[in-house]
ROLUMVO-357223 format. One record per residue (C-alpha): residue in one letter; x, y, z. Coordinates in steps of 0.001 Angstrom, whole numbers, padded with zeros to 6 digits, always signed. Example, Ala and Ser with C-alpha at 12.3 -4.5 7.8 and 13.67 -1.06 7.14 Angstrom:
BEGIN
A+012300-004500+007800/S+013670-001060+007140/
This chain:
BEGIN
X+000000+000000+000000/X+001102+003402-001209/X+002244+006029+001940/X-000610+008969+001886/X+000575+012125+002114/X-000966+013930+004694/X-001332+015018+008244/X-002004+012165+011147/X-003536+012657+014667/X-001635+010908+016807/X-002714+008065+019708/X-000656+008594+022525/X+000621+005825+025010/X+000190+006792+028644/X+002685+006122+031354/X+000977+005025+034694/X+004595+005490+037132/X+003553+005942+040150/X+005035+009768+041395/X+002283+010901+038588/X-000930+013126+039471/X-003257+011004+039897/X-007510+010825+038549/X-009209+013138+036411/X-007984+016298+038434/X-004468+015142+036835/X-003389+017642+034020/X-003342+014922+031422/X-006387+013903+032061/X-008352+017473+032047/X-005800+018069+028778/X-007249+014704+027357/X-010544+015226+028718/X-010433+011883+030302/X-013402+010297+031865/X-013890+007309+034461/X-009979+007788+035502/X-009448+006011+038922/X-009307+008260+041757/X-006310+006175+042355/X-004867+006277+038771/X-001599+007961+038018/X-001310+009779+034869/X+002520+010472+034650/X+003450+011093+031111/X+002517+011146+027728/X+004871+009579+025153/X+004677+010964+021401/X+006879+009226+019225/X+008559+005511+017821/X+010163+004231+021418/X+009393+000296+022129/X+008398+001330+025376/X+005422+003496+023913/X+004863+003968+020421/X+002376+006077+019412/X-000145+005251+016894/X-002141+006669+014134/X-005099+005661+011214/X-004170+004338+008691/X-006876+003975+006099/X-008978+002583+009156/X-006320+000291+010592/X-004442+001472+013959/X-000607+001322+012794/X+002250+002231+015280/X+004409+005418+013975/X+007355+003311+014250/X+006281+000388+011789/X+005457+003321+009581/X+008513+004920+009554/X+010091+002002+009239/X+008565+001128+006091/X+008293+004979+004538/X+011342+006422+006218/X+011762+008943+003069/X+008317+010018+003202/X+007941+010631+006667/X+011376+011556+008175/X+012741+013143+004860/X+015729+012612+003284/X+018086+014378+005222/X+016685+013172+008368/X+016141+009841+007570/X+019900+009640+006249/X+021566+011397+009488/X+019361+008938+012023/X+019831+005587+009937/X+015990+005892+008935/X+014899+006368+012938/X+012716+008529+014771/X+015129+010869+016260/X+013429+012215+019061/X+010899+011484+021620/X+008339+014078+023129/X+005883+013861+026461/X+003960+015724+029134/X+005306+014695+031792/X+002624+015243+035130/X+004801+014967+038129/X+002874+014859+041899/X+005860+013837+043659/X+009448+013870+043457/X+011116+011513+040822/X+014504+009779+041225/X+017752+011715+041399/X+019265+010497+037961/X+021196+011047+035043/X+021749+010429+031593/X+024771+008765+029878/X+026203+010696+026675/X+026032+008488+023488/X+029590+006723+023707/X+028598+006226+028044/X+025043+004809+027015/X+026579+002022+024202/X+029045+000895+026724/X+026331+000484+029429/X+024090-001160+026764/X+027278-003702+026247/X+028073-004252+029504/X+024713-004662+031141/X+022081-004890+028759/X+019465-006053+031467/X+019426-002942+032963/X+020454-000576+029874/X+018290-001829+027169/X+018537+001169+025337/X+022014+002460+023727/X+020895+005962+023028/X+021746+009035+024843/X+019289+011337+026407/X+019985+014966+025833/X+016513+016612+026935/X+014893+019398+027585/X+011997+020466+030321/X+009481+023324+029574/X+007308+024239+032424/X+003477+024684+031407/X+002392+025813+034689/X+004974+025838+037446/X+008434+023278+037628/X+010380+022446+040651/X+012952+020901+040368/X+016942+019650+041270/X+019536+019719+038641/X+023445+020108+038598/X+025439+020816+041641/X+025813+023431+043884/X+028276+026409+043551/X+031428+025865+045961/X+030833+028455+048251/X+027411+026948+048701/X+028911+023439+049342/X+031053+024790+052249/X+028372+026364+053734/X+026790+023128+053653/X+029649+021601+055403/X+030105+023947+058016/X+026108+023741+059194/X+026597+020398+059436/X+029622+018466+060838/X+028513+014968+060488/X+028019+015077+057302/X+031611+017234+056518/X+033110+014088+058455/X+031220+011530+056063/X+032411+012439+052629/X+035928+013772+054295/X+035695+017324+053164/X+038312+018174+054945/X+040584+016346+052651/X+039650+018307+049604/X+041222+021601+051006/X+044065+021447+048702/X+041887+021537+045766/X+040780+024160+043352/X+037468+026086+044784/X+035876+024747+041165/X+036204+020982+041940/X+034828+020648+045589/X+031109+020582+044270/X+031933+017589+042319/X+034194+016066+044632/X+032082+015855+047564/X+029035+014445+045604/X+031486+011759+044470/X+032493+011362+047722/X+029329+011172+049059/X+028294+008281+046636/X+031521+006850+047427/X+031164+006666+051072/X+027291+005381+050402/X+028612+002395+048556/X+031257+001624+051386/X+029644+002651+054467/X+026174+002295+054108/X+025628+001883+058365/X+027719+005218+058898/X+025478+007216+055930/X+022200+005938+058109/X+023791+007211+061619/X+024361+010473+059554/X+020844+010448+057739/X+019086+010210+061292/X+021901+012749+062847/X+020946+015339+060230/X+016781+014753+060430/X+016889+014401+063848/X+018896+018218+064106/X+015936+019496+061553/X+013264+018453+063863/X+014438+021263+066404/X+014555+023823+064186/X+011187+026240+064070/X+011655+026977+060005/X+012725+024628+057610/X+013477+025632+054133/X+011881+023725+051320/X+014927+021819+050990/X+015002+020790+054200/X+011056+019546+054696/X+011992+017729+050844/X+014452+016215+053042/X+012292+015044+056360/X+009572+014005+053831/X+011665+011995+051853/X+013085+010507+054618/X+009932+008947+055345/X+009636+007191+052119/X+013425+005944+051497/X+014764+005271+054551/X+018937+005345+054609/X+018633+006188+050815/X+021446+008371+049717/X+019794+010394+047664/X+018441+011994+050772/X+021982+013353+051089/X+022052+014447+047849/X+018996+016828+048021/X+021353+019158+049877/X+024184+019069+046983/X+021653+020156+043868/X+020596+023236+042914/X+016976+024148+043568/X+014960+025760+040720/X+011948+026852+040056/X+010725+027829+036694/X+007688+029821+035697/X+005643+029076+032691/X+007202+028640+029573/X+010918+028300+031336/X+012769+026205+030448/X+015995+024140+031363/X+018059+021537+029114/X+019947+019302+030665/X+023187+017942+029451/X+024714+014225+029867/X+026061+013884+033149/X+024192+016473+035117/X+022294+014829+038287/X+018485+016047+038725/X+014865+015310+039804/X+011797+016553+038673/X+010173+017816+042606/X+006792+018515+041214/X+005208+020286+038148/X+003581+019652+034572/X+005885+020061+031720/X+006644+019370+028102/X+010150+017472+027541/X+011326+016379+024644/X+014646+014544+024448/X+016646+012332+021915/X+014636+009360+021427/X+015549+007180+024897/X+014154+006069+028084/X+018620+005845+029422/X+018383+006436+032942/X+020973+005541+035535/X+019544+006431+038964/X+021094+006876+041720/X+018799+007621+044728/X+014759+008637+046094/X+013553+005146+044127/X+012537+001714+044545/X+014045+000716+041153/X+017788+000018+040284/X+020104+001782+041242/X+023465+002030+039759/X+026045+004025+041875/X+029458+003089+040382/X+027630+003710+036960/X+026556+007003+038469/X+030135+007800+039382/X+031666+007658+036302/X+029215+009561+034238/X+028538+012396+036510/X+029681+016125+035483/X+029695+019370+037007/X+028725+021012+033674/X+025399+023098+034830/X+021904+023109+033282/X+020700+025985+030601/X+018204+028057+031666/X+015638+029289+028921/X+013585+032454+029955/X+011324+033425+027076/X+009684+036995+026677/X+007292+036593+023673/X+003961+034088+023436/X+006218+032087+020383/X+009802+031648+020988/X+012734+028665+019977/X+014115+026795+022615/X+018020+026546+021066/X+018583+023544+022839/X+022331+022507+021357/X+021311+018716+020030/X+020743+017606+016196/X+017958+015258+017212/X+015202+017763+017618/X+014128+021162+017419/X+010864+022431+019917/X+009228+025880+019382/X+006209+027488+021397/X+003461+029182+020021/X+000806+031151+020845/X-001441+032286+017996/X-004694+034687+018034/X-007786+033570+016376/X-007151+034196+013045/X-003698+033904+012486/X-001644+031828+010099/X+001930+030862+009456/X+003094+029036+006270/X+005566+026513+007551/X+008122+024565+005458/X+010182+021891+006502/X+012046+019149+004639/X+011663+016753+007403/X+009112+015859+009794/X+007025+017697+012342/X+005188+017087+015608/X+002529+019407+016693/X+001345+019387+020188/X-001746+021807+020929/X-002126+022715+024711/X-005266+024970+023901/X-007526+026108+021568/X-008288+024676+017615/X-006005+025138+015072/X-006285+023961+011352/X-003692+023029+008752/X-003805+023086+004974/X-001808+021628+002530/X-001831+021432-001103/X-004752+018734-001476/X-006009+018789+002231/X-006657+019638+005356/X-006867+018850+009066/X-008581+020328+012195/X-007129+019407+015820/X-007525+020381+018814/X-006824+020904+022710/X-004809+017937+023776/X-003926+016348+020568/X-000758+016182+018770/X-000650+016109+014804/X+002365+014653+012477/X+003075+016521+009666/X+005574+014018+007415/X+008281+015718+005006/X+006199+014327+002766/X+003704+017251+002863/X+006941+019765+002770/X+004829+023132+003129/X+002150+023228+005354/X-000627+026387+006613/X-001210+026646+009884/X-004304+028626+010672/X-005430+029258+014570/X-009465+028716+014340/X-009942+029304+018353/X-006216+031481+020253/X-004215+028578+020499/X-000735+027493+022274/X+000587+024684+020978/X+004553+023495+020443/X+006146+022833+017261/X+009289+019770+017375/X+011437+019160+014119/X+014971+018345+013099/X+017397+021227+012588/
């Protein structure tokens, strides 16, 4: 059967891990308009793309076909030739709304040489060989740990609290350039986890037990107590106090590079990555943890922030695999887009419509639309104000 040329709604798989909001007060349900969700029910992201772990679908001429069996059989006509040539016929990237209730693991992500070698060396728990360069856009509010803390931060840390200066031997570091101690007291600290895992509880219950005294705790510290709770002598309680804290406004942004440690606190965003699920965690989970893994990835290269000013703006996130733009359009407005390779559109609000030479397409709040190369220019017309997000290939 002959590949049509023309714009596809896509059917979106829907991850159910358990730190996501949860029934149909959860953003992806309202977004979706769900109905009959479990009260109980997490709704933690929403995959759009070709990954085994949740392809999405689409019609084709009646028949529910997964994007990736497409593509794999009309790479050309839906990547494009230039895309399909630089990303041996795959779908290079991998967007979601992610819904986030609850904090998520502290993790990282391998670059592409660290992820093959993990993929060779332990493919049971590194399925996946591809790196995961991504990006998070906050759609209503983001908190959120990523990359260490400054030095002169660190030794404040230190100095409040002894116990912990003791456990990763800070002390010892003193001869060191001012630049390095961030990273090497978080390696230290995952070090000394590894090896002394009855000393790093004694200092876990020294630290909350000092907190409970105090009459105001800082969000960092109540993260801390709570967490606690939950993941009892986990070192990634430790860690909370070694990452910097942000918290991003609407339409912020932050990419984050190989290497750099973070967890998503709490928020609803839009991420879009290289097309992976590479994690190696290393604390605040139940699942696998990898610490020596952890230990030889880990950077102190920071995050970029992204602070738009304008309802449409680019997010120049420095990857080839992808390309995500936000819009916000009045009723009434068009842009004439072309591309030579393919696009996702993911509408947030409103009713747009697009128009190409022998068709067109409506779609709507909470639906996201692939345009293949195929269709090469395309008319975007906004039939209700609408903010949706645009991802290509650059």
């Amino acid at each position: 059967m002959p590949f049509v040329s023309k714009a596809y709604i896509l059917t979106n798989k829907i991850q159910h891990y358990a730190w996501g909001e949860q029934g149909e007060s959860a953003f992806i349900a309202k977004l979706l308009d769900m109905r009959d969700v479990g009260a109980n029910t997490p709704l933690a992201e929403m995959w759009m793309g070709t990954h085994p772990l949740g392809a999405s679908e689409l019609n084709d001429d009646g028949k529910p076909v997964l994007l990736s069996d497409l593509v794999q059989r009309y790479p050309v006509e839906i990547l494009g030739q230039r895309v399909a040539s630089a990303f041996a016929g795959q779908f290079p990237f991998l967007l979601k709304i992610l819904s986030a209730n609850e904090p998520l693991s502290i993790q990282l992500h391998p670059s592409k040489a660290q992820a093959v070698a993990l993929h060779q060396s332990d493919p049971a728990h590194y399925p996946d060989s591809n790196h995961k360069p991504e990006i998070a856009i906050a759609l209503e509010r983001l908190r959120a740990l990523a990359g260490l803390r400054n030095a002169r931060q660190i030794a404040a840390l230190m100095a409040e609290h002894r116990a912990l200066r003791v456990f990763v031997a800070f002390d010892t570091f003193s001869n060191q350039p001012k630049g390095r101690l961030p990273k090497l007291a978080f390696q230290a600290l995952l070090r000394n986890a590894m090896t002394k895992p009855d000393e790093m509880a004694q200092v876990i219950d020294h630290l909350a037990a000092s907190l409970r005294q105090k009459d105001r705790l800082s969000y960092r510290e109540k993260l801390f107590l709570d967490m606690s709770a939950k993941y009892p002598g986990d070192v990634g309680l430790l860690a909370i106090f070694f990452l910097k804290l942000h918290n991003l406004g609407k339409g912020q942004a932050m990419f984050i590079p190989a290497g750099v440690p973070h967890a998503y606190l709490k928020g609803n965003i839009v991420e879009c990555m290289a097309s992976s699920d590479n994690v190696i965690r290393g604390g605040l989970t139940p699942k696998f943890k990898d610490i020596p893994a952890l230990l030889d990835v880990v950077t102190d290269q920071s995050v970029i922030l992204y602070s738009p000013n304008a309802s449409s703006y680019v997010y120049p996130a420095p990857v080839s695999e992808f390309r995500i733009c936000k819009l916000g359009l009045e009723a009434g407005q068009k842009i004439d887009e072309i591309n030579d390779g393919l696009r996702v559109l993911l509408i947030l609000g409103g009713r747009l419509e697009l128009t190409w030479q022998d068709g067109s397409l409506e779609a709507g709040s909470g639906q996201a639309v692939l345009a293949p190369a195929s269709l090469g220019q395309i008319e975007i017309e906004c039939l209700e104000a609408c903010e949706f997000y645009k991802v290509d290939v650059p």
